[in-house]
N, C-alpha and C positions, 0 to 999 in steps of 0.2 A: 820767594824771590830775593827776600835779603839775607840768605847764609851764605855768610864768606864774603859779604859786599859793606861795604864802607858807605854810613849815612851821617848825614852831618844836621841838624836842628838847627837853625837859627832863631835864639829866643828860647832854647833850649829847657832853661830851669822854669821857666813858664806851666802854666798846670796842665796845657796839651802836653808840653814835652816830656813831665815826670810820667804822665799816665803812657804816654806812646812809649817810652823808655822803657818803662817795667813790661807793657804785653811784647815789645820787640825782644827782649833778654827773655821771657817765656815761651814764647814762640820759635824762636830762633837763633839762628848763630850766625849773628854776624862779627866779621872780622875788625869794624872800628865801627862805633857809638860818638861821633864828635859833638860835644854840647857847644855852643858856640851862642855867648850871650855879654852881656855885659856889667852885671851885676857879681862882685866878688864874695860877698856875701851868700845869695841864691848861691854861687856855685859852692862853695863851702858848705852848705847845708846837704845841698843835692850829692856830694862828695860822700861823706856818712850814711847816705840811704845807699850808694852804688859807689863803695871804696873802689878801686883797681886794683887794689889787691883783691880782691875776689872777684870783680869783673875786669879783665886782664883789657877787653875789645874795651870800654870806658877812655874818654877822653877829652878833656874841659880846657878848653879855648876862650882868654878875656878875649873880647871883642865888640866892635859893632858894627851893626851893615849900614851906619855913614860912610865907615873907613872900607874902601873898595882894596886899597893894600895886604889891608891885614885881611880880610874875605877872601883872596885872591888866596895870600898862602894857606889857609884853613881850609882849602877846596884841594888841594891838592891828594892825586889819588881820591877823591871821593866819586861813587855811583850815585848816591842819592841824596836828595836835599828836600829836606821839610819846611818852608820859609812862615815861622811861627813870630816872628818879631816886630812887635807894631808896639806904638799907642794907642790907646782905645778907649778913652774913656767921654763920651759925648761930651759932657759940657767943660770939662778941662780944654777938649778939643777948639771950644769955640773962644775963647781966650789966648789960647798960645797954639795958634797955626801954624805960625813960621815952622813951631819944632816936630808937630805932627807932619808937616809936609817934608822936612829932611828927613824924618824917620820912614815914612811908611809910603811916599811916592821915590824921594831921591834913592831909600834903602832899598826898595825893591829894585828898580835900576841897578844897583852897584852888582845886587845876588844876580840877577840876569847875565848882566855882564862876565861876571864873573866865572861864570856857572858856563856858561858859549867857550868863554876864556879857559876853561879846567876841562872842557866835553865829559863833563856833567850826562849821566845816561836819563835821568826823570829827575822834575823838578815839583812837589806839587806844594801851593803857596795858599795858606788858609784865607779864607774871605770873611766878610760877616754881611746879613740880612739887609744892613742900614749901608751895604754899597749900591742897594735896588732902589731907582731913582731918589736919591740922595737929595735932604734938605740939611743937612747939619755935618760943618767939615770933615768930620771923623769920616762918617760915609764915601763924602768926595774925595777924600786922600785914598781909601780900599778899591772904589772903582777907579780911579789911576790906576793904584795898582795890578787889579785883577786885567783890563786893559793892556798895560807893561806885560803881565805875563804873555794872556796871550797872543798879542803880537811879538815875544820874543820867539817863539818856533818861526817865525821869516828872519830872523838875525842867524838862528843858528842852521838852518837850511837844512833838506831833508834826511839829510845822516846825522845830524849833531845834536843838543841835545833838546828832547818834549819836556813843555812848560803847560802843567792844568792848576785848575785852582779849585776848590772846595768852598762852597757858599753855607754856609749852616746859621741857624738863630742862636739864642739865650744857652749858655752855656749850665746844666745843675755841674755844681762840683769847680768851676773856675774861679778866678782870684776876678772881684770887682760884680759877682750874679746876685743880684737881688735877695736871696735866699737868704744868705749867711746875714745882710741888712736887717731882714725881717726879724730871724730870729734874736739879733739883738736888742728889739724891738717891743719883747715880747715883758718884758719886766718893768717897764715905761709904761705899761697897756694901752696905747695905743701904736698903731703902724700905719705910716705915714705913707696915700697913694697921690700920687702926684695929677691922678683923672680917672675915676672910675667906670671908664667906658673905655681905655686901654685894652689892649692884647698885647699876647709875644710869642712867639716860637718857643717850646724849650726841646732841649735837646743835652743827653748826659754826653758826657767824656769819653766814656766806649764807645757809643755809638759814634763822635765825631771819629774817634780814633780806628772805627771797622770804616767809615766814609774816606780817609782817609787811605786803608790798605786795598779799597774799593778802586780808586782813583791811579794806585800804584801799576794793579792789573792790570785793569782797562783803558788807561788813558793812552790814548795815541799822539795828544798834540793839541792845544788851543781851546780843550773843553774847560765848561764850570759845572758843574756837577754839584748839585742840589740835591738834600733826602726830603724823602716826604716824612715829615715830623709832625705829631701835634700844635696843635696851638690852646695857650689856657686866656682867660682875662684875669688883669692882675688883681681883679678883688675876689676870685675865686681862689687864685693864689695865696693870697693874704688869709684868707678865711680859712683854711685849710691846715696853713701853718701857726696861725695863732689866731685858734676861733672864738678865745675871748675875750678880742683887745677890739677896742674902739678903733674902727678904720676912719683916719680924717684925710680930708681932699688938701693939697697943699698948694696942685698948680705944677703945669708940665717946665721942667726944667729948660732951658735952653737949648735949644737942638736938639728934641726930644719929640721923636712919632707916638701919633696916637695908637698905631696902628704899625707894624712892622710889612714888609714886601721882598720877596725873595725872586720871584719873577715880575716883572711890569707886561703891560701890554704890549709894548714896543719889542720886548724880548720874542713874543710868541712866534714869530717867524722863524725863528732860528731854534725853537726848542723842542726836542723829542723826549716823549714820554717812556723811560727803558725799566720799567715796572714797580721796582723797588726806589729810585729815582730819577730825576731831571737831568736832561744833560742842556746849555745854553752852547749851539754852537758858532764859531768866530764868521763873524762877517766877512772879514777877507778871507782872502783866498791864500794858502801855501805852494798853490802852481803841481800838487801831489794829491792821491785819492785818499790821502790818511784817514779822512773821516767818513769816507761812506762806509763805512761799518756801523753807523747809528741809521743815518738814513734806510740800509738794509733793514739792520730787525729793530728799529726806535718808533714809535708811531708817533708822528708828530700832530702836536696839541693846536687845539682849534682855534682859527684868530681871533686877536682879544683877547685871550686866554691869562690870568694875571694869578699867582699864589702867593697870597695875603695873609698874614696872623688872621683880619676878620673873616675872612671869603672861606678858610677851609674847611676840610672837609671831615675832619680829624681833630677832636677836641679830648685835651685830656682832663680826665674825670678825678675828685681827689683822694678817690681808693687809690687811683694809680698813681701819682702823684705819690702819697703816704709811703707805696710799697717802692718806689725809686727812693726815696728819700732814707728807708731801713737801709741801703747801700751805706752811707755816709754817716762822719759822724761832725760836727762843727766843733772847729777850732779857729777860736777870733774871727777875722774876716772874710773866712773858705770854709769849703765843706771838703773835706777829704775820704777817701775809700775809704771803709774799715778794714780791707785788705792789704 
């Protein structure tokens, strides 16, 4: 579906975007690749991995989705939009609000708009775990956003353009994962767990990035679409990666779960189980039948029904773990493909 169609990233040079960049230039042919970010550096860098002179559809836009202007002309001619641009980082998050909240509630709004503004064909906008009944800002700025999205299919009405979002955990291979921490961790011999009775999702880069061309298919409008992912505990993690360092307890950081949530209870009425994943769908109504297509073939989950880092049902084990990890090779603060 994207040969010959025009996609734009926002947040672009981000490690979703470099990974979805290289399988979209392998997969396919599309006619513009727009990185749309705000870091001139990252794009300089990202420039050297995907010159234009060899990828001709390539195209790097300074930007940010504060500025609704500048979004507004970087939309133009675009089919598809990946809305990858947030802050993220929990307890930075719980310190400077204000700029987590123009980034990842006001930004999201501007792409919306924007995106109604340009009739935008699919919009899908990444989520994360910690927007499932949220205790810590970061969280509460993503459920805004994820929110924004899908109430914007009623702004853009039923010919204009579908807005889903994509919920997923712990990112292996992202910039800020635990991982790459650890391993720095490892020559200090001890590694530092902030609660040894913690979990997390994890979940690699591919996979967010097939969740993602999952969502592109299928989405009709106002879904969150959740994969069923593993879950480890972080001192199985730890021990895994560095099984002869002294693990010490340090104390969960500010705004920081024991325990991650991708669906809550209160979600279960709205969410059907479509085999391979979850879909959460919108309370309101769009006045259109666009979503009985879940209802038809989705079997929906039983009430109270909650997916939890601890509750699941899916734990990964550290042979697996080890043999994701031969994917990547660590450099400073990320893990990167060895591909």
């Amino acid at each position: 579906m994207f040969n010959k169609k025009s996609i734009l990233i926002t947040g672009g040079t981000g490690s979703f975007g470099k990974r979805f960049v290289k399988r979209i230039l392998q997969n396919f042919s599309p006619n513009r690749i727009i990185i749309f970010s705000r870091d001139e550096l990252k794009q300089y860098e990202m420039q050297k991995i995907y010159p234009t002179e060899k990828y001709p559809c390539m195209r790097y836009f300074i930007g940010d989705v504060r500025d609704y202007d500048r979004l507004l002309m970087a939309l133009r001619g675009v089919d598809f939009v990946i809305h990858a641009a947030a802050l993220k980082h929990v307890n930075v998050a719980e310190y400077n609000p204000f700029e987590f909240i123009k980034t990842n509630i006001n930004g999201a709004e501007n792409v919306i708009q924007a995106c109604v503004e340009r009739r935008v064909e699919k919009v899908v906008a990444l989520s994360t775990d910690k927007a499932c009944n949220p205790i810590n800002l970061y969280g509460a700025t993503k459920l805004c956003s994820d929110k924004s999205f899908v109430a914007g299919n009623a702004y853009s009405g039923s010919e204009g353009t579908r807005f889903s979002v994509v919920r997923y955990g712990n990112v292996i291979g992202s910039r800020g994962s635990v991982i790459p921490f650890f391993l720095q961790k490892i020559e200090s011999g001890i590694i530092p767990i902030t609660d040894d009775r913690m979990t997390r999702f994890l979940i690699t880069l591919d996979q967010g990035v097939d969740l993602v061309f999952k969502a592109f298919n299928n989405a009709k409008g106002g879904e969150i679409f959740i994969p069923k992912i593993p879950s480890i505990k972080i001192t199985d993690l730890a021990s895994t990666i560095a099984p002869s360092c002294k693990q010490e307890v340090i104390g969960i950081r500010p705004g920081e779960k024991l325990h991650e949530a991708m669906i809550g209870p209160d979600d279960a009425l709205n969410t059907v189980d479509m085999g391979e994943y979850f879909v959460i769908l919108p309370t309101i109504s769009y006045g259109d039948e666009r979503l009985s297509y879940y209802k038809t073939n989705g079997k929906p989950v039983e009430n109270g029904f909650s997916y939890t880092s601890e509750n699941n049902s899916e734990w990964m084990t550290s042979k697996e773990l080890l043999s994701l990890l031969e994917q990547f090779e660590h450099r400073g603060s990320e893990l990167v493909y060895r591909d």
